[in-house]
GUTIBA-520701 format. One record per residue: residue in one letter; x, y, z of N, C-alpha, C in turn. Coordinates in steps of 0.2 Angstrom, whole numbers, padded with zeros to 4 digits, always signed. Example, Ala and Ser with C-alpha at 12.3 -4.5 7.8 and 13.67 -1.06 7.14 Angstrom:
BEGIN
a+0066-0028+0039+0062-0022+0039+0066-0016+0039
s+0064-0011+0035+0068-0005+0036+0064+0000+0039
***
This chain:
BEGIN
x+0004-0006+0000+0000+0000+0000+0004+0006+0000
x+0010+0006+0004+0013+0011+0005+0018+0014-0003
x+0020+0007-0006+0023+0009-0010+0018+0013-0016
x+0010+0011-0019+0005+0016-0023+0007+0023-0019
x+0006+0025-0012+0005+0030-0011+0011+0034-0014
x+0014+0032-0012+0024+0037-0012+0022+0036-0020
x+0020+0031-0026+0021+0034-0033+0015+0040-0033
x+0009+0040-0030+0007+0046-0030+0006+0051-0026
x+0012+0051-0021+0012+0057-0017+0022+0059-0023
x+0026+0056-0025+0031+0059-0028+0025+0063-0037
x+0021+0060-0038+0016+0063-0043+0015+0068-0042
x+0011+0070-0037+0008+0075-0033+0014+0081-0032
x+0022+0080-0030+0026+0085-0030+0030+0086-0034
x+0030+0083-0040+0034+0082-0045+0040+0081-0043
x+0041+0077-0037+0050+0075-0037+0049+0070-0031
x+0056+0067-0029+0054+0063-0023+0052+0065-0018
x+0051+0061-0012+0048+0065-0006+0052+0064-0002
x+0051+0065+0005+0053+0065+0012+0049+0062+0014
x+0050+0056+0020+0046+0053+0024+0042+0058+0026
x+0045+0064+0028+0040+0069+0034+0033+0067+0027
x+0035+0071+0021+0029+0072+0014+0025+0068+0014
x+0029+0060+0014+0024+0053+0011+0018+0053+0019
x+0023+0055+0026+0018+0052+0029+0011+0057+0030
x+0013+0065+0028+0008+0069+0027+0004+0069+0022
x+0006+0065+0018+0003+0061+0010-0003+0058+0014
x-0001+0051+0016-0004+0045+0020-0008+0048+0023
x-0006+0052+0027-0012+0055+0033-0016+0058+0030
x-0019+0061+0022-0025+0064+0021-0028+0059+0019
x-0023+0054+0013-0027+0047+0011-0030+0042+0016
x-0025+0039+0019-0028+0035+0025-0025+0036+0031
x-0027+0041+0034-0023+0041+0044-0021+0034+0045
x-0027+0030+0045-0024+0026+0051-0016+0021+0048
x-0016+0024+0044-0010+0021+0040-0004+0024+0038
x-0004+0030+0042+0003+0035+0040+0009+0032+0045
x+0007+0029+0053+0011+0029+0056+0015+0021+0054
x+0015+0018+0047+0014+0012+0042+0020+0015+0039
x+0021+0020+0038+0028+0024+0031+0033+0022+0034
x+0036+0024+0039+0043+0022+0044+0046+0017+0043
x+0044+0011+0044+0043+0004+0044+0042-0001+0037
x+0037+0001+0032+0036-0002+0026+0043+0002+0021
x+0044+0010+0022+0048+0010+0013+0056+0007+0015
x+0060+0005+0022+0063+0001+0020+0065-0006+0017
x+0058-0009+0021+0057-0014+0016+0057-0012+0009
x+0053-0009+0005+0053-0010-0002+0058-0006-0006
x+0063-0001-0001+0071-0002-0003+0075-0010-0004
x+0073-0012+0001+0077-0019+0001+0075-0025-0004
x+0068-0021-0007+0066-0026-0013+0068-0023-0019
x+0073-0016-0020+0072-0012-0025+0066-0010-0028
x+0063-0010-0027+0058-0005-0029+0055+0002-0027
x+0060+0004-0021+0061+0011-0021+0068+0013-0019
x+0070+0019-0022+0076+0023-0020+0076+0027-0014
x+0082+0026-0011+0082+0030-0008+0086+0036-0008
x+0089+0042-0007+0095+0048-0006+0096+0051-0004
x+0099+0054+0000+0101+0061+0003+0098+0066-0003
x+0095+0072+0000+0096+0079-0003+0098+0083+0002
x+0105+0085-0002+0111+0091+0004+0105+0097+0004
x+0100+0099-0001+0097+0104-0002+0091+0106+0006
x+0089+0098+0005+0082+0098+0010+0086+0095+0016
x+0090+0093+0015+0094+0089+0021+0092+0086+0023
x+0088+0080+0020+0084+0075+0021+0086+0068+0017
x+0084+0062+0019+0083+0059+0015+0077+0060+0011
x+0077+0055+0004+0069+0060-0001+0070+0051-0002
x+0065+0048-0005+0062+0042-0008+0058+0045-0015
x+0060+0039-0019+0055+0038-0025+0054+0032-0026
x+0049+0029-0030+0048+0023-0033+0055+0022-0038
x+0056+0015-0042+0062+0017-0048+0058+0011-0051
x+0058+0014-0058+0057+0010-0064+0056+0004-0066
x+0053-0001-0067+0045+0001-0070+0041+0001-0065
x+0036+0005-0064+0034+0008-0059+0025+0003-0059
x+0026+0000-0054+0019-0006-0056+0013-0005-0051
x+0007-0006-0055+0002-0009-0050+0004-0010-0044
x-0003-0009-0041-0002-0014-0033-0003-0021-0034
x-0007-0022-0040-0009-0029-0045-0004-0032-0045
x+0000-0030-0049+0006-0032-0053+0010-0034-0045
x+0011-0029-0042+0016-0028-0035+0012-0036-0031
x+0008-0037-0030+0007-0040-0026+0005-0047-0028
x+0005-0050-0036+0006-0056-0040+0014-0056-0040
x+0021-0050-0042+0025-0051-0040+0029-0054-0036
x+0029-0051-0027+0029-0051-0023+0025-0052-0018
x+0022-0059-0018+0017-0059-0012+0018-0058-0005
x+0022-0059-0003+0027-0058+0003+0025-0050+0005
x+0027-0046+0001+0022-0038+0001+0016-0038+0003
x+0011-0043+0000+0006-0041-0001+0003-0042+0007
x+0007-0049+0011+0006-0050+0018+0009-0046+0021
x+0012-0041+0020+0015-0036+0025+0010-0030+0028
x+0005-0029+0019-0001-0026+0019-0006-0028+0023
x-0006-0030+0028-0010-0031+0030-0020-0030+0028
x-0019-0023+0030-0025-0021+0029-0027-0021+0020
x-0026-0020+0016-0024-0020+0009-0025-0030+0007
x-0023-0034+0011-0022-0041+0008-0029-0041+0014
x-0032-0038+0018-0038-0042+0021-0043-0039+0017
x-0045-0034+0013-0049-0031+0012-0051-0034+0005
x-0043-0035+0002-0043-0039-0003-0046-0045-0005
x-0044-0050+0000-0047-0057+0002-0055-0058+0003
x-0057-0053+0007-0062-0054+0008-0068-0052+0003
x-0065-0049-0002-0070-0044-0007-0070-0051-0013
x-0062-0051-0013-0062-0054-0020-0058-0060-0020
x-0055-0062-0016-0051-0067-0016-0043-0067-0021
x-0042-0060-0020-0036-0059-0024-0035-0050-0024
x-0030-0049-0026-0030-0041-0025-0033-0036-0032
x-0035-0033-0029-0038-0027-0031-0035-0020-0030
x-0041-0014-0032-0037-0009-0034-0036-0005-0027
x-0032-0003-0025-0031+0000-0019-0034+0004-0019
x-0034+0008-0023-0039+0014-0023-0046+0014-0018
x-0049+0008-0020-0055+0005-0018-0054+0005-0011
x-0048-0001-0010-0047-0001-0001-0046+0002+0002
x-0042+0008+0000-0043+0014+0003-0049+0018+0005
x-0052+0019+0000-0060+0022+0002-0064+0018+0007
x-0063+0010+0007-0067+0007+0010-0064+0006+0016
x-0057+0007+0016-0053+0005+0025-0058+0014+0028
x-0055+0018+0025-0056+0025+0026-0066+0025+0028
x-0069+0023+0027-0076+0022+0029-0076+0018+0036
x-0072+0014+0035-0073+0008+0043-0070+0011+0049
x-0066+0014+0046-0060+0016+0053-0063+0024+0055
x-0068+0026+0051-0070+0034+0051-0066+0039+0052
x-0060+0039+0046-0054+0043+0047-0050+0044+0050
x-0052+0040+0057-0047+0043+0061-0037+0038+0062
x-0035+0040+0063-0029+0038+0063-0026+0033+0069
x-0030+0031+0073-0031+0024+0076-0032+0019+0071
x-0027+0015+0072-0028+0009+0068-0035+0002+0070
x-0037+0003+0066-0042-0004+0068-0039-0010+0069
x-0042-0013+0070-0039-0022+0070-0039-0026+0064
x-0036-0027+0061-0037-0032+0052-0042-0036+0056
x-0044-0041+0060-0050-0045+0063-0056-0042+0062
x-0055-0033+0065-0060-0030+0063-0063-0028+0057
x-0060-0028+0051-0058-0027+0044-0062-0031+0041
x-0061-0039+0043-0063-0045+0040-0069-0043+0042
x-0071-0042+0049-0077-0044+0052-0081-0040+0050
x-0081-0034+0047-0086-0030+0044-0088-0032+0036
x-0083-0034+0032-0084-0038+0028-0090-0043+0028
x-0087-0048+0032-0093-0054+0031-0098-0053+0035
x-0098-0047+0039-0105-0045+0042-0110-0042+0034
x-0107-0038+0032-0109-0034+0024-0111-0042+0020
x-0108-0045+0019-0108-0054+0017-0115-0056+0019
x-0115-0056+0022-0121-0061+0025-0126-0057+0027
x-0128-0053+0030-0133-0045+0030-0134-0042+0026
x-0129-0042+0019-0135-0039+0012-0128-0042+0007
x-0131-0050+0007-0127-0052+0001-0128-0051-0005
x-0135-0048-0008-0133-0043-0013-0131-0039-0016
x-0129-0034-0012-0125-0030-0013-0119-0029-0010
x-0116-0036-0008-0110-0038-0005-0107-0042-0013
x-0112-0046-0016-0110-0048-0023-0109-0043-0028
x-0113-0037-0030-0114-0032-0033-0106-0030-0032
x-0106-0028-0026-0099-0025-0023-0092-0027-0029
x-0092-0034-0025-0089-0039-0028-0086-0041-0035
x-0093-0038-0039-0092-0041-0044-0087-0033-0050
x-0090-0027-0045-0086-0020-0046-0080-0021-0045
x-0077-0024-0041-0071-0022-0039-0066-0026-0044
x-0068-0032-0045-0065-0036-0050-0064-0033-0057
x-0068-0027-0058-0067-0025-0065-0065-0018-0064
x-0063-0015-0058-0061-0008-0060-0054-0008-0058
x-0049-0003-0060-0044+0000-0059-0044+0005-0052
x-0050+0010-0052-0049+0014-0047-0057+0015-0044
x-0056+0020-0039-0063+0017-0035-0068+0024-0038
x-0067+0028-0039-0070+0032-0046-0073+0029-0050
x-0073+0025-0054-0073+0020-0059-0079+0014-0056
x-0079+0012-0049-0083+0011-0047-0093+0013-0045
x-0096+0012-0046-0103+0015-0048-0103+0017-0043
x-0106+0025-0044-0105+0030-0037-0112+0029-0032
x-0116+0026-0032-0123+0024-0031-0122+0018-0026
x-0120+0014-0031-0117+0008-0026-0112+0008-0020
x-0108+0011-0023-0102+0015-0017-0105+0017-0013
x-0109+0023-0014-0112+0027-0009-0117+0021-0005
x-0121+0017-0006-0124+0013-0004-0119+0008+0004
x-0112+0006+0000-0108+0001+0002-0106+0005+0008
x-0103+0012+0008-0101+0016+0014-0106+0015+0017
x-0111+0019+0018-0116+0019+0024-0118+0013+0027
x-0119+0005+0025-0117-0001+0027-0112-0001+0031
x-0107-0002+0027-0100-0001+0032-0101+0003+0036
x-0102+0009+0036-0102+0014+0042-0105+0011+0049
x-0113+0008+0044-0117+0004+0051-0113+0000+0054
x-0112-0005+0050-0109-0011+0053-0101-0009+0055
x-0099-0004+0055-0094-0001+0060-0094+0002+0066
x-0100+0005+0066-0101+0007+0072-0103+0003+0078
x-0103+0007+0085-0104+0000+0090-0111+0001+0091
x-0112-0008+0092-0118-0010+0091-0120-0014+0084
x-0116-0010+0078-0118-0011+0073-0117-0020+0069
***
């Protein structure tokens, strides 16, 4: 997960970034996932697929992705080892579609469960609101399902639907729910 965001938080400032950047990146996309940055980019240096370097300018270290710059898809048929590091990203994945999907989508959907805030939820809890969505309105668990398998990004996913599946999740997030 973290590796998608750094190629689009390096998108967003046209150059590499600083940890400080990426995790300020993370934190508008998914709080509960910025304090994830520290920990995962040097793994994905030590798999080469991200650089690292001094800039004397920023006096910082900066990160970028390096060439060819892939999918979460691709990253995560690649490298499965990654895709269990994702925790949240390989549960969200599993449970929708039994394989990975577009993170775009996870994101949107982790970000609805966890109500933005920067506390991490439980992956137990992750799954658990899934198969509650499963079994409590499995047609529109199926419908879900069958979006996710054919889109790239969660835009692209029907915004009706979507908006339907948030407010589900939201109930079935909150307590009691």
């Amino acid at each position: 997960m973290i590796y998608k965001l750094l190629v689009e938080a390096v998108e967003r400032y046209g150059r590499p970034v600083t940890t400080r950047e990426l995790i300020d990146y993370v934190r508008e996309r998914i709080p509960m996932c910025a304090d994830h940055v520290p920990h995962h980019l040097p793994v994905l240096a030590r798999y080469g697929l991200v650089e690292k370097r001094l800039d004397k300018e920023r006096k910082a270290y900066v990160w970028s992705p390096r060439p060819p710059i892939r999918s979460e898809i691709e990253l995560a048929h690649e490298y499965p080892e990654l895709l269990l590091e994702s925790m949240y990203y390989h549960a969200v994945s599993q449970e929708l579609a039994g394989k990975p999907i577009s993170l775009d989508i996870v994101i949107e959907l982790l970000y609805v469960i966890s109500g933005g805030r920067e506390e991490r939820v439980p992956v137990p809890f992750v799954r658990e609101i899934f198969r509650k969505l499963k079994n409590h309105r499995p047609s529109l668990y199926k419908r879900l399902a069958e979006e996710v398998l054919t889109k790239e990004r969660a835009d692209a996913v029907d915004p009706e639907l979507m908006e339907e599946v948030k407010q589900v999740l939201r109930e079935l997030a909150s307590p009691g729910g």
